[in-house]
Every structure is written in C-alpha cells, then in structure tokens.
matplotlib code that plots the C-alpha trace (Angstrom):
import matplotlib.pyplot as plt

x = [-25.4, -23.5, -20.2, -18.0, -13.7, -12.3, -9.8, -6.3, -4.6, -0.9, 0.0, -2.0, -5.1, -8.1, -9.8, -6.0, -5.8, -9.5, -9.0, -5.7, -7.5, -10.5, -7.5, -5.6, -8.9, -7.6, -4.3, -2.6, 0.2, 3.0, 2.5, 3.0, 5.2, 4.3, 3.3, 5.8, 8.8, 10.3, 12.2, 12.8, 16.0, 17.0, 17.0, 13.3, 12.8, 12.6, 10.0, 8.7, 4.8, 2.1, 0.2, -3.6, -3.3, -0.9, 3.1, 5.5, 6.8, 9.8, 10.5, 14.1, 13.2, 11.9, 15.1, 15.8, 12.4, 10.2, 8.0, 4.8, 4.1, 0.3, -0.5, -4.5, -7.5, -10.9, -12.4, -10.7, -12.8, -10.6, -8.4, -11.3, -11.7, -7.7, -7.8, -9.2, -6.9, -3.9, -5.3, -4.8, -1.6, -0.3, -1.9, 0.3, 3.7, 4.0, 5.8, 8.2, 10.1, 7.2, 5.4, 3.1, 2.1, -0.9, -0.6, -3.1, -3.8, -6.9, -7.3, -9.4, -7.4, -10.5, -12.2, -9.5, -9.1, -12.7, -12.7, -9.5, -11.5, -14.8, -12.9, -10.8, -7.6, -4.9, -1.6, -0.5, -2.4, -0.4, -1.8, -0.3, -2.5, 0.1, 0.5, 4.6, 5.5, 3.1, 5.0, 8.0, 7.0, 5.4, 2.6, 0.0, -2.2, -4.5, -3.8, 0.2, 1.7, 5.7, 7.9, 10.4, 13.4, 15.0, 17.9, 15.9, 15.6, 12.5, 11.7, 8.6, 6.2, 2.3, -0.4, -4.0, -5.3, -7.3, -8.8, -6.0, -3.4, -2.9, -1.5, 1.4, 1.9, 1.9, 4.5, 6.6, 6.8, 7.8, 10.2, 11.7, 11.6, 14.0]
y = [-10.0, -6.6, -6.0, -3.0, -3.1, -0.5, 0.5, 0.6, 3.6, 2.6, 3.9, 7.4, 8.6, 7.8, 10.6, 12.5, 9.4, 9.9, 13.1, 11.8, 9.6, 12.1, 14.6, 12.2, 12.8, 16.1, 16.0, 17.5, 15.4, 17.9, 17.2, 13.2, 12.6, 14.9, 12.2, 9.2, 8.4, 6.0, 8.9, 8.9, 7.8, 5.3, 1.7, 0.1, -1.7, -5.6, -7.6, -11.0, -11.3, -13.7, -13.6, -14.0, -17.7, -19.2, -18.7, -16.2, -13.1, -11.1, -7.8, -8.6, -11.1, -9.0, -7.3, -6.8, -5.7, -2.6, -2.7, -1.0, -1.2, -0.3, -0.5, -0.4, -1.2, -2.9, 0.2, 2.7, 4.4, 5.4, 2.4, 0.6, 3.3, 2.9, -1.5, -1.3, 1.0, -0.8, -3.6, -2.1, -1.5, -4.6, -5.8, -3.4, -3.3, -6.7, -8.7, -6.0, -6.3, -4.8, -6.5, -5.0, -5.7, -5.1, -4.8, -5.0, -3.5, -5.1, -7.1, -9.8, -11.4, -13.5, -10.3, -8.8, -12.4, -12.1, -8.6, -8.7, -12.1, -9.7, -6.9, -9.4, -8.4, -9.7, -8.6, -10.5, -9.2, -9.3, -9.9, -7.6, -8.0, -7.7, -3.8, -4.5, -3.9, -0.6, 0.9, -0.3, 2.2, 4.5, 4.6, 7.4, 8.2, 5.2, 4.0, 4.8, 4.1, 3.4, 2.8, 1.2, 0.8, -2.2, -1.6, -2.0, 2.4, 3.7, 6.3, 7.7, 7.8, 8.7, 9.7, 9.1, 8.6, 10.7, 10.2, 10.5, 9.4, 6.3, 8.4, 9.6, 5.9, 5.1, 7.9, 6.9, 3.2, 3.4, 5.6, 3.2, 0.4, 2.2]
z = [10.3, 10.0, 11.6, 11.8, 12.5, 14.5, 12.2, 13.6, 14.8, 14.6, 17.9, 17.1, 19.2, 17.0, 16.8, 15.2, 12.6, 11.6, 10.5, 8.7, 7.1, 5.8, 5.0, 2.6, 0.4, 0.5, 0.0, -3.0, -5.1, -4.5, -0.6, -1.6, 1.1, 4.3, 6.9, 5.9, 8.0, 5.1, 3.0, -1.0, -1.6, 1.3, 1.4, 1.2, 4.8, 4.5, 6.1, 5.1, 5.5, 5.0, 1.8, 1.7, -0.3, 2.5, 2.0, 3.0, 1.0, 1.3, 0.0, -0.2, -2.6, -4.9, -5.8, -9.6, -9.5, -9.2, -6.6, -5.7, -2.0, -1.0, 2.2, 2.7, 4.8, 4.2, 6.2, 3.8, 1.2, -0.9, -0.6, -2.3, -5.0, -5.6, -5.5, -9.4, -10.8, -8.7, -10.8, -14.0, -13.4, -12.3, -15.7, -17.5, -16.1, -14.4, -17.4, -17.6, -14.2, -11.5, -8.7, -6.7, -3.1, -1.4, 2.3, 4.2, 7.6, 9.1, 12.2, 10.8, 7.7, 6.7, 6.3, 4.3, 2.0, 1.3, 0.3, -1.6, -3.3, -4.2, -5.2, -7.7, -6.5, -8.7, -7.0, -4.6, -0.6, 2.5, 5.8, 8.8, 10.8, 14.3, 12.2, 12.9, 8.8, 9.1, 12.5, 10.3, 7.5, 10.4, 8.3, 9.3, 6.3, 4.3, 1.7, 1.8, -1.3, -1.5, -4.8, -4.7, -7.4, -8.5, -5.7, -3.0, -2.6, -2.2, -4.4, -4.1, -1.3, -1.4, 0.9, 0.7, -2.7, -5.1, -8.7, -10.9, -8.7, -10.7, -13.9, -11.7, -10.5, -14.2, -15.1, -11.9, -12.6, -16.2, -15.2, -13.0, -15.5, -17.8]

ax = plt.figure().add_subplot(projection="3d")
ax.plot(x, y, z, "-o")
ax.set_aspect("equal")
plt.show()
C-alpha cells in the first residue's frame, strides 16, 4: 500500500510554499537567512516538545549548551539528503557541549518515527505535529536550520539545504564551542 502526506503549509498557500520549498535547492549560503522570522542575535524561542521515544524536551533545558535546531519533513528531499550529514555531526561535536534537535514537521508522527528509525537517526527527533513550534519560528523554507549559542541566542539561521552546507555547519558550531 502507497500513501502520500500533504505536506504542511504553515499558514502559506500551497502552491507559494512549493515553490519555497524547490527554491531552497537553490538558494545560495550568503542568502542563509532571507525567509526566517527568528533573527541572529535574539533570544532562541523556548518550547518543550515530544520526542519520538516518548518524553518531553525543552529547549530551555539545554542551556550551557550549543544547539543545532533542524526543523524537517519526511516529504522533503533534501531534508533526507541533509539527515546523514546531521548525523555526522552529532557524532563529532556532541561530547564537547552540542546537542542537536531534529524537529519534525509531519502530520503523522508514526510516519516520521519510522523514517527517522530507517534513516538511523541518532539525535534526538521531535514530533510537532500541531506545527505550533514551526509558526513559533515562522518557518517558511524546509529544512530550516537554527544555531543556537550556549545563552540561549540564536546565531545563525539557514534555509533549504544544499551539498556542502554541512562544512559551514561544521565551521559555525566549532565556533560556538570556543
């Protein structure tokens, strides 16, 4: 049996967050934060979500730390292309003060568990399915990506993903270790 999710617009007509969504291939890293209410510099909003093995996480929580905030979709091509080099970096920077969280966007959270579980996510994956922390960060682009220093600021603030984006994560976050 095949089944297909509408993806969510966040409030956007369809058609406009499509072609969002097929520009953020597109989009160059010096326009990084064009369609992202949440600005560089000001304080990270909280929210506490439910992660995909069962208890509650809150951003809050993870102050002290650096965080790497990826909000994503099962339906997103290149949030899948992204997942294994979010992976890698998890791997890498994780026992040195950095947590990253994988939020995810779709409707069906069994669907998302599953794919998170195929894809051998290691980072811990958030469910918002009720799309209240995406409005929060008035996301309009998949996969968003949000830094966020160990005060709680965010820092840096990425649209879409492309091949290579992951070496500018890398440079980011071990500049926020320091």
């Amino acid at each position: 049996m095949v089944t297909t999710q509408t993806p969510p617009s966040f409030g956007i007509p369809r058609r406009i967050f499509a072609a969002r969504c097929a520009a953020s291939l597109a989009l160059p890293l010096l326009a990084s934060s064009t369609f992202s209410a949440v600005a560089p510099s000001g304080a990270a909003p909280d929210f506490t979500l439910r992660t995909v093995g069962g208890p509650n996480l809150r951003l809050q929580e993870q102050r002290g730390q650096v965080v790497l905030v990826n909000f994503w979709a099962t339906w997103c091509g290149p949030c899948r292309q992204e997942m294994p080099q979010l992976n890698k970096l998890y791997d890498k920077y994780r026992a040195a003060g950095f947590v990253l969280l994988g939020i995810n966007v779709d409707d069906n959270s069994q669907h998302a568990s599953d794919v998170a579980q195929k894809m051998g996510l290691r980072f811990p994956v958030l469910l918002d399915s009720d799309k209240a922390v995406s409005r929060l960060y008035d996301l309009s682009t998949m996969p968003t990506t949000v830094l966020i220093d160990r005060e709680g600021r965010v820092r840096h603030v990425h649209n879409g993903y492309q091949a290579g984006y992951e070496d500018l994560y890398d440079k980011q976050i071990r500049g926020l270790l320091k």
